[in-house]
DRENKETI-510759 format. One record per residue (C-alpha): residue number from 1; residue in one letter; y negated, x, z. Coordinates in pm, 1 decimal. Example, Ala and Ser with C-alpha at 12.3 -4.5 7.8 and 13.67 -1.06 7.14 Angstrom:
# residues 2
<atom 1 "A" <450.0 1230.0 780.0>>;
<atom 2 "S" <106.0 1367.0 714.0>>;
# end
This chain:
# residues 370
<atom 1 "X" <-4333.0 7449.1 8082.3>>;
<atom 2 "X" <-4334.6 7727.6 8336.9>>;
<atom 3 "X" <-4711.5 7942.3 8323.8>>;
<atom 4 "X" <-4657.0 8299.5 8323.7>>;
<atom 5 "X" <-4981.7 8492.7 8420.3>>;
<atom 6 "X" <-5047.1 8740.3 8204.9>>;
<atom 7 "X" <-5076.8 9137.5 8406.3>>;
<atom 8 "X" <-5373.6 9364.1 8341.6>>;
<atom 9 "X" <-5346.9 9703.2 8379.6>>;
<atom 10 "X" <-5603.5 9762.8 8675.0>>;
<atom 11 "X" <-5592.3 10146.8 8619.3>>;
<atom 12 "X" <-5659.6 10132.6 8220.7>>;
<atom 13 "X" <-5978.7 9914.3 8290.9>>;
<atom 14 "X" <-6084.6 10118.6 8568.7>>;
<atom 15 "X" <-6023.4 10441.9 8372.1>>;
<atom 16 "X" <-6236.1 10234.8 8032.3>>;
<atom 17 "X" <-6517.9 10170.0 8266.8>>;
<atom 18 "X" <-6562.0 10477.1 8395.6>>;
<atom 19 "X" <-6507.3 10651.5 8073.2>>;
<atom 20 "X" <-6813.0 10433.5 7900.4>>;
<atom 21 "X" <-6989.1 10500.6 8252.6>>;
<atom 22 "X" <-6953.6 10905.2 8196.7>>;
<atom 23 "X" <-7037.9 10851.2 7807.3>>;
<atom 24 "X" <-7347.2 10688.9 7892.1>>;
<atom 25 "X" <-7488.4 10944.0 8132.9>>;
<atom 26 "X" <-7379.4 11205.5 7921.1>>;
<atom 27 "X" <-7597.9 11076.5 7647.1>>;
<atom 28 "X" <-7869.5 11048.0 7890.2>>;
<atom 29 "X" <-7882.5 11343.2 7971.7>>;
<atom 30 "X" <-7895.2 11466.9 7663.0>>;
<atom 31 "X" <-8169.4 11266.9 7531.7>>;
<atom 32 "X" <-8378.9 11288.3 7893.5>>;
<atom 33 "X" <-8661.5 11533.6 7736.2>>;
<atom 34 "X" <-8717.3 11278.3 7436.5>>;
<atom 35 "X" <-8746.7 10957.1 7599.2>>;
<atom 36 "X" <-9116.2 10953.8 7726.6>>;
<atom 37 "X" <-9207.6 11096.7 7387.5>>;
<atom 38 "X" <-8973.2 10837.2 7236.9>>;
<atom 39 "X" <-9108.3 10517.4 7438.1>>;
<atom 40 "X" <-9478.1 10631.9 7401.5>>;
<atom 41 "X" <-9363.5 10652.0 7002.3>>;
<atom 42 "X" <-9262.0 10288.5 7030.0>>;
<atom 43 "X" <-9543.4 10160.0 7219.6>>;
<atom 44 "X" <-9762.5 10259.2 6951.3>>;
<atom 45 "X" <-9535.5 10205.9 6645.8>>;
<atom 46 "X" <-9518.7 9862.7 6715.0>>;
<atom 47 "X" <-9872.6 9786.3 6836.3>>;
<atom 48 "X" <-10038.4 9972.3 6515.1>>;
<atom 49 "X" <-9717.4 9818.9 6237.1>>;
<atom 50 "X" <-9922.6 9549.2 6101.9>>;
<atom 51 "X" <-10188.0 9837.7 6017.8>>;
<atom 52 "X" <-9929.0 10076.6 5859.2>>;
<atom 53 "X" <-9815.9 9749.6 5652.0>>;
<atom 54 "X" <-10203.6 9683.9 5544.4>>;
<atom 55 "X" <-10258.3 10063.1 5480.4>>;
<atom 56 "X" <-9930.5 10052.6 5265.0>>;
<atom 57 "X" <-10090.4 9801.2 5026.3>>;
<atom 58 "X" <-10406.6 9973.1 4995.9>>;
<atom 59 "X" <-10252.3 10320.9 4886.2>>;
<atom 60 "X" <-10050.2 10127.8 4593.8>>;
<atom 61 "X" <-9738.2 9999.6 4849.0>>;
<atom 62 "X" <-9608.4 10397.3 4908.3>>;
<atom 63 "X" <-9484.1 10387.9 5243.4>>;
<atom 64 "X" <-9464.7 10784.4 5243.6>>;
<atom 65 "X" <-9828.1 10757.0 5147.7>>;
<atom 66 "X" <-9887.5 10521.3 5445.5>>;
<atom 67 "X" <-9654.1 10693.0 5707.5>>;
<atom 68 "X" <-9863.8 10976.8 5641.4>>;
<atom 69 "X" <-10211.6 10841.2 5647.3>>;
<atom 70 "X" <-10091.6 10669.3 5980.1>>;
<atom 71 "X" <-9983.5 11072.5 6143.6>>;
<atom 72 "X" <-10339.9 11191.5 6100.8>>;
<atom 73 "X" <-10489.1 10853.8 6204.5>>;
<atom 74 "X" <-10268.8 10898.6 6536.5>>;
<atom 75 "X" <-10378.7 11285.1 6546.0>>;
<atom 76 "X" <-10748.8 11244.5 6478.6>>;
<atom 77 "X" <-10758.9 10911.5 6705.9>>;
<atom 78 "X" <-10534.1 10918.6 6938.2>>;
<atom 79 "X" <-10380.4 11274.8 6994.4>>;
<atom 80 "X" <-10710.1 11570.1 6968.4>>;
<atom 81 "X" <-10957.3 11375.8 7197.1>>;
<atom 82 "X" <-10707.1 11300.2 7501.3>>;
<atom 83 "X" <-10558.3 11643.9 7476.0>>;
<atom 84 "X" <-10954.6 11770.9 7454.5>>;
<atom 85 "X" <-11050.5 11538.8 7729.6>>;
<atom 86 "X" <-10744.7 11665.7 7952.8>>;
<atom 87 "X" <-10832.1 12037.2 7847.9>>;
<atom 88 "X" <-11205.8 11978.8 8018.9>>;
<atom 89 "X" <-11081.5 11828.6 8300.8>>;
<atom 90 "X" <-10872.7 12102.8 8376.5>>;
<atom 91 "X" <-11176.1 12348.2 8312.6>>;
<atom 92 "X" <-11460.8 12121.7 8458.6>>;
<atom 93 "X" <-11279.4 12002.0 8810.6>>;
<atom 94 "X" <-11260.6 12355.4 8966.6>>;
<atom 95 "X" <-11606.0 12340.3 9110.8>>;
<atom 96 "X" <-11564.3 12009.5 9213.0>>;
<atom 97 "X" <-11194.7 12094.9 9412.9>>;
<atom 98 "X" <-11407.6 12410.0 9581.8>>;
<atom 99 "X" <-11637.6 12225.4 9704.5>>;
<atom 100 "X" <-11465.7 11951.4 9796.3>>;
<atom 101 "X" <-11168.7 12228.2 10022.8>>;
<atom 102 "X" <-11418.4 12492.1 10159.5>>;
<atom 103 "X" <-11592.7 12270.0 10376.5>>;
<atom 104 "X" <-11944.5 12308.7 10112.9>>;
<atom 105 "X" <-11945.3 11922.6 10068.8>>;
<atom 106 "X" <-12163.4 11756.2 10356.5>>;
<atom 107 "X" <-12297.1 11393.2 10382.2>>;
<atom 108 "X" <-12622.3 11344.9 10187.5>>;
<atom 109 "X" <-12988.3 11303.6 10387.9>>;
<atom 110 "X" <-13099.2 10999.3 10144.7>>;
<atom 111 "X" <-13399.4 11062.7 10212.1>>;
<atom 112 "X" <-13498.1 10860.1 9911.4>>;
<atom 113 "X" <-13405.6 10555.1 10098.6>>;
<atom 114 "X" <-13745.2 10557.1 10292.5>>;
<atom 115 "X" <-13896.2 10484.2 9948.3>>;
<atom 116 "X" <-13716.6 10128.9 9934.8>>;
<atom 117 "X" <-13999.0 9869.6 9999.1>>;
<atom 118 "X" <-13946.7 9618.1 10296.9>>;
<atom 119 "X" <-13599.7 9733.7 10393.7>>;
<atom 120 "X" <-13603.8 10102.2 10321.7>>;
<atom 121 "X" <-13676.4 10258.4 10683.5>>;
<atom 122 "X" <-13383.4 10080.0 10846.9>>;
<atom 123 "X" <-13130.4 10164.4 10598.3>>;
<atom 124 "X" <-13235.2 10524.9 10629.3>>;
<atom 125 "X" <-13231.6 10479.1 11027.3>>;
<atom 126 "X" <-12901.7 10340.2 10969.3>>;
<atom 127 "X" <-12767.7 10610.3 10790.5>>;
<atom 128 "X" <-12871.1 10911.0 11036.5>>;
<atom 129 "X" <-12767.4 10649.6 11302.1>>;
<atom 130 "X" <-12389.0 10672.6 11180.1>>;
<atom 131 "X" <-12458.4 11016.6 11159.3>>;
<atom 132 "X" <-12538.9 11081.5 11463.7>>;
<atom 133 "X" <-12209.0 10889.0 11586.3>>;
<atom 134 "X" <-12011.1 11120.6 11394.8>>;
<atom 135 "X" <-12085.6 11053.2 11054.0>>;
<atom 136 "X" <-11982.0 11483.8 10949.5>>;
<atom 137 "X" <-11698.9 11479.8 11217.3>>;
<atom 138 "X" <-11564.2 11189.0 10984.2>>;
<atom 139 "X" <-11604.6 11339.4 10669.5>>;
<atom 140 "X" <-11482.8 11689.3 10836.6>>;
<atom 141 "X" <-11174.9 11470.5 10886.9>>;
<atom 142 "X" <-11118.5 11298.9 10569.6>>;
<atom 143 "X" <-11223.4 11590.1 10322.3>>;
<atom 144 "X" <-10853.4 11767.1 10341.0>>;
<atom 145 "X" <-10709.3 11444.2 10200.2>>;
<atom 146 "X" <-10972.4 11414.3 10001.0>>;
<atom 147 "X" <-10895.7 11753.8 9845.5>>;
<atom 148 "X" <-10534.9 11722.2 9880.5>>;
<atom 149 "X" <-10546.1 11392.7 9618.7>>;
<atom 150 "X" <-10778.7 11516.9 9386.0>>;
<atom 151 "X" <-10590.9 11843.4 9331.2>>;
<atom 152 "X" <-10313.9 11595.9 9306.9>>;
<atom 153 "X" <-10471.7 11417.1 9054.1>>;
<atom 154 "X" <-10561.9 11702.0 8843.9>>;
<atom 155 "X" <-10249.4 11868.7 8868.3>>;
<atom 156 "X" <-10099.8 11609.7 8672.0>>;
<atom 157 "X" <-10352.6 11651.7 8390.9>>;
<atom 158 "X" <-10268.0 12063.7 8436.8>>;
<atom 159 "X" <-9934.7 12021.4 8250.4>>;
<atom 160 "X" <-10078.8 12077.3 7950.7>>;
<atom 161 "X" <-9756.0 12220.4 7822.1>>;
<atom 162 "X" <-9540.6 11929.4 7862.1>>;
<atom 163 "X" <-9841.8 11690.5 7772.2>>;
<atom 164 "X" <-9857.9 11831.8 7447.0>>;
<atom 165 "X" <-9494.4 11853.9 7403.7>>;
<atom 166 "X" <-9470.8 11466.4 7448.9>>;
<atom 167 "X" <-9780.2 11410.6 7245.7>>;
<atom 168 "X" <-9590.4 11632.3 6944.7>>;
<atom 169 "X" <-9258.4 11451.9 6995.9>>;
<atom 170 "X" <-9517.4 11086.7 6993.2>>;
<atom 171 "X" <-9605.4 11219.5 6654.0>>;
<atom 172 "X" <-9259.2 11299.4 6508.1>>;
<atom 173 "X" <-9093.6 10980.5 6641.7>>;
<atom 174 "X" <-9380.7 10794.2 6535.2>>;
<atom 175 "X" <-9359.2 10881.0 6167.0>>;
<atom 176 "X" <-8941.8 10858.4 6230.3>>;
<atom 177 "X" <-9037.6 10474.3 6329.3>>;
<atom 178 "X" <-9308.4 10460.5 6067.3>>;
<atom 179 "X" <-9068.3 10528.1 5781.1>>;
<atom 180 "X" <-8748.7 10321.8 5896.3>>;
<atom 181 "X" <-8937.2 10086.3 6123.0>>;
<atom 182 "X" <-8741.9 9762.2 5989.0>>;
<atom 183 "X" <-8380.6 9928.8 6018.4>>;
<atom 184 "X" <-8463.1 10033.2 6366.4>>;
<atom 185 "X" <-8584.3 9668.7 6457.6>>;
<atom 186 "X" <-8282.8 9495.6 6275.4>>;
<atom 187 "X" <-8067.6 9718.5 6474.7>>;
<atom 188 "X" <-8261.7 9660.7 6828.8>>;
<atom 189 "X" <-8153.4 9270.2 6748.5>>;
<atom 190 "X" <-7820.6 9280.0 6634.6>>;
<atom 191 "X" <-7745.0 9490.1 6959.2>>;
<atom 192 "X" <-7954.1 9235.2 7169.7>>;
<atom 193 "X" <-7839.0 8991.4 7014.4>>;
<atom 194 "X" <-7460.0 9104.0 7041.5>>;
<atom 195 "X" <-7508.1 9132.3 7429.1>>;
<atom 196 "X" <-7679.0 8741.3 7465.0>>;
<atom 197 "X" <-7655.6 8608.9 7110.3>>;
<atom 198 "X" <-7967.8 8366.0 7052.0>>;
<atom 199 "X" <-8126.5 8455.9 7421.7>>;
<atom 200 "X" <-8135.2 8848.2 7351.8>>;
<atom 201 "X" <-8256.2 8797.3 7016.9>>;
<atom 202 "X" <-8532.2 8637.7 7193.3>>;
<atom 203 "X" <-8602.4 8872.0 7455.9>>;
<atom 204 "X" <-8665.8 9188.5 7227.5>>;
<atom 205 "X" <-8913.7 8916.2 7030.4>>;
<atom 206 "X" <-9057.5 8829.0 7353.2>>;
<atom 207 "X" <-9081.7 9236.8 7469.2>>;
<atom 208 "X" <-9225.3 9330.4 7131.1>>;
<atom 209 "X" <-9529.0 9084.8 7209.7>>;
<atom 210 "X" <-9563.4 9216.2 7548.0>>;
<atom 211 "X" <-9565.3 9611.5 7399.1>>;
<atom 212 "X" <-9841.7 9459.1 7142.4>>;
<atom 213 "X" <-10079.9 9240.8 7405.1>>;
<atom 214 "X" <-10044.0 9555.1 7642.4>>;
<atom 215 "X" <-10116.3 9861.5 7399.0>>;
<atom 216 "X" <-10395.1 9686.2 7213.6>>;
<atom 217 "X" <-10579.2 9501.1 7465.5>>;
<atom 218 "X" <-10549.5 9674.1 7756.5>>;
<atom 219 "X" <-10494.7 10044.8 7658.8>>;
<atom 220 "X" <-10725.9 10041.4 7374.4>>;
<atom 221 "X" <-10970.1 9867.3 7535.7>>;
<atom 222 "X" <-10994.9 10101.5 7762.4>>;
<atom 223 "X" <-10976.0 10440.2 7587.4>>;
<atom 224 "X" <-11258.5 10303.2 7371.2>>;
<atom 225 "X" <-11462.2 10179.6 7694.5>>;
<atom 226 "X" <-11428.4 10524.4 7837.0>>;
<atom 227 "X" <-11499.9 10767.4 7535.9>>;
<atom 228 "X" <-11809.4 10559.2 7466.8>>;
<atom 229 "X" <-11881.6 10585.2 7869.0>>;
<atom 230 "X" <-11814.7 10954.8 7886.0>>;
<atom 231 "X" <-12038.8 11003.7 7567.1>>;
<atom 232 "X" <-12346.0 10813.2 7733.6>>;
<atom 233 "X" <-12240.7 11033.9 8031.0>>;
<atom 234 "X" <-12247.9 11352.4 7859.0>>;
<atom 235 "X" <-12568.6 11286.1 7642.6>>;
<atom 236 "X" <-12783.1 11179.5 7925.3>>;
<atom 237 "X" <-12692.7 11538.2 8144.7>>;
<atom 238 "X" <-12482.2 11385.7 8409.2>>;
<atom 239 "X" <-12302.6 11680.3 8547.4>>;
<atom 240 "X" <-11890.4 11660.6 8502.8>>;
<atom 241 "X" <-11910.3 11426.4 8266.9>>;
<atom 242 "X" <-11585.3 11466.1 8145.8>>;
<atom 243 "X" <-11405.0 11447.2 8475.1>>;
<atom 244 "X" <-11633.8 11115.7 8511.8>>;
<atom 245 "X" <-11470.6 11008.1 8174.3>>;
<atom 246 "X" <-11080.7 10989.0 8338.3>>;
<atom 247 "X" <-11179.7 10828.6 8651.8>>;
<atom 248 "X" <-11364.1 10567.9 8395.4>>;
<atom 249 "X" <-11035.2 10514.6 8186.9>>;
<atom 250 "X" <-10810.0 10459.2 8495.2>>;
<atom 251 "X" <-11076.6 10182.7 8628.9>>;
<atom 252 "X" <-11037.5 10034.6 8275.9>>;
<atom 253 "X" <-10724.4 10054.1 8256.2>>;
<atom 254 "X" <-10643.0 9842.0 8576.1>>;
<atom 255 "X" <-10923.3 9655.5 8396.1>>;
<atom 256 "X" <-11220.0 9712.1 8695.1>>;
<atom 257 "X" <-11434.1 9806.1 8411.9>>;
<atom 258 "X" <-11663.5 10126.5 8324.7>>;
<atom 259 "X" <-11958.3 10015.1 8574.6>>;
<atom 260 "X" <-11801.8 10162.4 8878.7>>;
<atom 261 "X" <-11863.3 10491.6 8741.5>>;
<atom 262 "X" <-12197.2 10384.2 8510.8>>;
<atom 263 "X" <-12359.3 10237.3 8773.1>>;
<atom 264 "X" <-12423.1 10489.6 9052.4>>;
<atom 265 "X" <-12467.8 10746.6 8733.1>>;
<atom 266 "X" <-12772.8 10529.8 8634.4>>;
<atom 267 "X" <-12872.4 10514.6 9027.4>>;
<atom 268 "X" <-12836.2 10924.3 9010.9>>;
<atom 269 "X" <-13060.5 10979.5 8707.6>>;
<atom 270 "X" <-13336.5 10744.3 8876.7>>;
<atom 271 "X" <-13320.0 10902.0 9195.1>>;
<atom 272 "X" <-13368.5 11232.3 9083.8>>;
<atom 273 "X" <-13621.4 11128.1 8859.8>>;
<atom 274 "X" <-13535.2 11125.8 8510.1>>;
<atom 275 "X" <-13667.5 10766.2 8451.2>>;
<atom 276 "X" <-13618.1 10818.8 8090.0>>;
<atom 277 "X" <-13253.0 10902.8 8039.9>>;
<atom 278 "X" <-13200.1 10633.6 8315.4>>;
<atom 279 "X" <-13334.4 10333.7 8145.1>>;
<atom 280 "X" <-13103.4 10503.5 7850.4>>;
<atom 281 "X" <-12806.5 10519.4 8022.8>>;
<atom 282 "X" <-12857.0 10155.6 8163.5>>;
<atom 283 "X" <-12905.8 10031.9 7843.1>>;
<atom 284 "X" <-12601.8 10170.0 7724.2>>;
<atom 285 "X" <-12416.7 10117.2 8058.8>>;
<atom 286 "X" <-12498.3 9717.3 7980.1>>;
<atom 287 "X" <-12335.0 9752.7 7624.7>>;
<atom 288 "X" <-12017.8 9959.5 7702.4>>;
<atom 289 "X" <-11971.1 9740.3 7995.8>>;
<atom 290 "X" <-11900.3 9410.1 7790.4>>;
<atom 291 "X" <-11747.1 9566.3 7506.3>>;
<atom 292 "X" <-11409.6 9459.5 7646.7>>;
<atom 293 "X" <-11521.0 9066.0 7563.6>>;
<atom 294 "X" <-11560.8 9128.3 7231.0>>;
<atom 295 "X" <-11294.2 9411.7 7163.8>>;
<atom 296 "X" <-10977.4 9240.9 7359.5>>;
<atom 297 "X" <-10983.7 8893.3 7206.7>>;
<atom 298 "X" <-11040.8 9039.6 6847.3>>;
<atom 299 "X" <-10752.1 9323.4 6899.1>>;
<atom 300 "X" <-10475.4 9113.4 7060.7>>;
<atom 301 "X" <-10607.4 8731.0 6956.2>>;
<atom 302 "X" <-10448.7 8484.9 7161.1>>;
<atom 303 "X" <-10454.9 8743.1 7438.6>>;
<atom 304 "X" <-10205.9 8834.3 7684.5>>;
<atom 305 "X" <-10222.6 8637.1 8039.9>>;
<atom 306 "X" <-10082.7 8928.8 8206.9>>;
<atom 307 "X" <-10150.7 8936.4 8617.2>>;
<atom 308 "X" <-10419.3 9194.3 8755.3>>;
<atom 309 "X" <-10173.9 9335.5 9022.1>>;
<atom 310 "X" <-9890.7 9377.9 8748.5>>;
<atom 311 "X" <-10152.1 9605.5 8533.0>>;
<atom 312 "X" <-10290.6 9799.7 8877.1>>;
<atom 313 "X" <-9922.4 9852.8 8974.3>>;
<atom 314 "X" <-9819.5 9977.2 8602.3>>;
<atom 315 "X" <-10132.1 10275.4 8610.2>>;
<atom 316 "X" <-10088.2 10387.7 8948.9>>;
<atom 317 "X" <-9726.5 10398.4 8929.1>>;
<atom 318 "X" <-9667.0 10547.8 8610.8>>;
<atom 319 "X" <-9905.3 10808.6 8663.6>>;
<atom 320 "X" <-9689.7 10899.5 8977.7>>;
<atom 321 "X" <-9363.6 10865.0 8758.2>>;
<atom 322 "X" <-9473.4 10995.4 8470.8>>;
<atom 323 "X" <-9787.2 11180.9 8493.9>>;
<atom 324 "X" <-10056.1 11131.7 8224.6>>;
<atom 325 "X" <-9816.3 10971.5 7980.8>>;
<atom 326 "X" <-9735.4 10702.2 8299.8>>;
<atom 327 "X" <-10103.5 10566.3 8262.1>>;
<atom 328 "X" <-9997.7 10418.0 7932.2>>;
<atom 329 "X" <-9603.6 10349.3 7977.3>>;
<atom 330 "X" <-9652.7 10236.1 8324.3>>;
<atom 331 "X" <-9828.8 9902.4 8233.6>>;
<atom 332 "X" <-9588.7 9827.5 7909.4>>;
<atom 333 "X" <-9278.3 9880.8 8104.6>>;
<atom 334 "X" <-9416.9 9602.9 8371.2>>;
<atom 335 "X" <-9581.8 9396.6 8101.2>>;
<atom 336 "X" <-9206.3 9366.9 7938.6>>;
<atom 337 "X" <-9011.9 9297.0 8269.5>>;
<atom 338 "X" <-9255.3 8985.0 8341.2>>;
<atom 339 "X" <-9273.1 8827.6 8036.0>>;
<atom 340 "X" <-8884.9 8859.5 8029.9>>;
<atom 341 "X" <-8846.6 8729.2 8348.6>>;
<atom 342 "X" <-9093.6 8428.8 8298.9>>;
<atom 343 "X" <-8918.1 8318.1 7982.3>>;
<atom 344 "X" <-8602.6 8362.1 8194.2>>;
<atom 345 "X" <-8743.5 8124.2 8478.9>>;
<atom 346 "X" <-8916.9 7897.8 8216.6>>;
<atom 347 "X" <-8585.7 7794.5 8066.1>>;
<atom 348 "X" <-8551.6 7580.3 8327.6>>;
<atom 349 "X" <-8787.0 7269.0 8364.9>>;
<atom 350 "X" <-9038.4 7256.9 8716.4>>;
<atom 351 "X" <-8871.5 7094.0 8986.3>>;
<atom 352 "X" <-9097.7 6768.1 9074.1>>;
<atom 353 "X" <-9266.7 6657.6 9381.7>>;
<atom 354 "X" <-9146.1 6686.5 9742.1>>;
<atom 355 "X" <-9008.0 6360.3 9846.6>>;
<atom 356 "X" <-8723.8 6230.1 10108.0>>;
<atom 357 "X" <-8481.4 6193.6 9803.0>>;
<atom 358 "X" <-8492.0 6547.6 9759.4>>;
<atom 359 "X" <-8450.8 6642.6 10148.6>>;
<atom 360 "X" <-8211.8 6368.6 10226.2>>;
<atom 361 "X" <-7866.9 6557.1 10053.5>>;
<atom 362 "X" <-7989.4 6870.3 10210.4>>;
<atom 363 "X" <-8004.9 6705.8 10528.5>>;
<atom 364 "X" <-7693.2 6499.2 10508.0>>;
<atom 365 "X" <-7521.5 6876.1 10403.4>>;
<atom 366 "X" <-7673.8 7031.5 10750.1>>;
<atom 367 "X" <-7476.2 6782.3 10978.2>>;
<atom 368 "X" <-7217.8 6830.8 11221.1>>;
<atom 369 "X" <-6949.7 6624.9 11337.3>>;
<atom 370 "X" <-6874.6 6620.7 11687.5>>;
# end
């Protein structure tokens, strides 16, 4: 029996392609001003769900009751103190960019070094030594960049338009999610699970935990690490205390920790000779600084082994993306990729030991007759 190939019409597949190609764009566009407010929704829809279910039960299984007792936990939690904390910034780092452009900002004397016992002298020799060798030449040099990043960095906390635009849209799509949270996830896995049956059904399971571990014990770890920071900041007098406060959340949130900025505040106070609020501050310094042992492991359990570089890399490059909505997308879009991509490569079992069995094919493959 003769096989007759069956013809495709090249130009009606083409045309189909390129028709779902222009469909797609066209919806993204449309939809472009909602989707940070619309992923930072989801983000904290799904690590805060098993709270709205718990809530739910408490105020007599109402979910309108719940949905709404979630909004102003979101707003009283989440939403007033960042939008107060970028508000100060704004207000606060003024001075600081002045100083830092108009060529006011010189290196210190340190005199206080001389006071050091045993070792004192020649670090303050040391100092005047480098000095000397061109210690304000070098700072003359580095203080445009130095200006030019940190009015970088505060310009993208000076949208406070747009910030507050995508924290409003956070809240509507967050009570949107709140209220039909299980028809949104049924249909999330019967697309995923129409484009790779059983594997995509997987994958959004696998993303969700990823969203969860990331939100909770990185992101919330944080933002409580640094409001408790910036508060034993602000109480013992340090000066920009609230600028102080967003350089501490971005070192906890690529998880250096709250003692890079605690530290030389406690060194500060004691050096200018407020012994008292010191010994305070490094008191408190000790207890905000290993809060993240106790607050991680009880908010995400199990924990998420997510890689250092992968968290550094989601911060600084959402906030260059995104702005100040990046600092928290940033690290959930990464955290999602790699777990996706390790169950991916984890499908497969690890190849075994080197040995000449392996090499010898290869080998046998790479010669030539003459």
């Amino acid at each position: 029996m003769a096989f007759q190939q069956q013809s495709r019409d090249v130009p009606q597949v083409m045309l189909s392609v390129l028709f779902l190609a222009l469909m797609i764009v066209a919806c993204l566009w449309i939809v472009q001003p909602f989707i940070l407010g619309f992923a930072w929704a989801g983000t904290v829809v799904i690590a805060t769900w098993p709270v709205l279910i718990r809530v739910q039960r408490i105020l007599f299984g109402r979910r309108s009751l719940a949905v709404l007792a979630m909004t102003i936990m979101l707003t009283l939690l989440f939403i007033i103190p960042i939008a107060l904390l970028v508000n100060s910034l704004v207000d606060t780092s003024g001075p600081v960019i002045g100083a830092i452009t108009s060529g006011e900002l010189t290196p210190p004397d340190l005199g206080w070094l001389n006071s050091i016992p045993l070792f004192g002298d020649k670090l303050y020799s040391g100092w005047h030594s480098l000095l000397d060798m061109g210690g304000s030449a070098i700072l003359a040099k580095v203080r445009p960049y130095v200006g030019t990043t940190t009015t970088w960095f505060v310009g993208q906390a000076a949208h406070i338009g747009r910030f507050m635009l995508h924290c409003g849209l956070m809240l509507l799509f967050s009570a949107l999610l709140y209220w039909r949270g299980e028809r949104v996830a049924e249909g999330i896995r019967h697309f995923a699970f129409r484009l790779a049956a059983h594997r995509g059904d997987a994958a959004v399971l696998l993303a969700g935990q990823a969203i969860r571990a990331v939100a909770l014990g990185v992101v919330v770890t944080a933002l409580v690490q640094a409001v408790l920071g910036g508060i034993g900041l602000a109480v013992s007098g340090i000066p920009y205390a609230t600028l102080f406060t967003v350089i501490m959340l971005m070192t906890c949130l690529v998880q250096l920790g709250p003692l890079i900025v605690l530290v030389p505040a406690v060194i500060w106070l004691y050096w200018s000779g407020d012994s008292t609020w010191g010994t305070v501050l490094l008191v408190w310094s000790c207890v905000v600084g290993t809060l993240d042992n106790f607050i991680r492991p009880m908010l995400i359990r199990m924990g998420a082994d997510l890689p250092l570089i992968l968290i550094l890399s989601g911060v600084i490059g959402g906030l260059v993306a995104f702005g100040m909505i990046g600092l928290f997308i940033g690290p959930v879009l990464l955290a999602v990729s790699w777990r996706l991509f390790s169950a991916w490569v984890n499908e497969v079992p690890v190849p075994g030991p080197v040995s000449n069995d392996v090499l010898e094919p290869a080998a046998h493959k790479d010669e030539l007759p003459h």
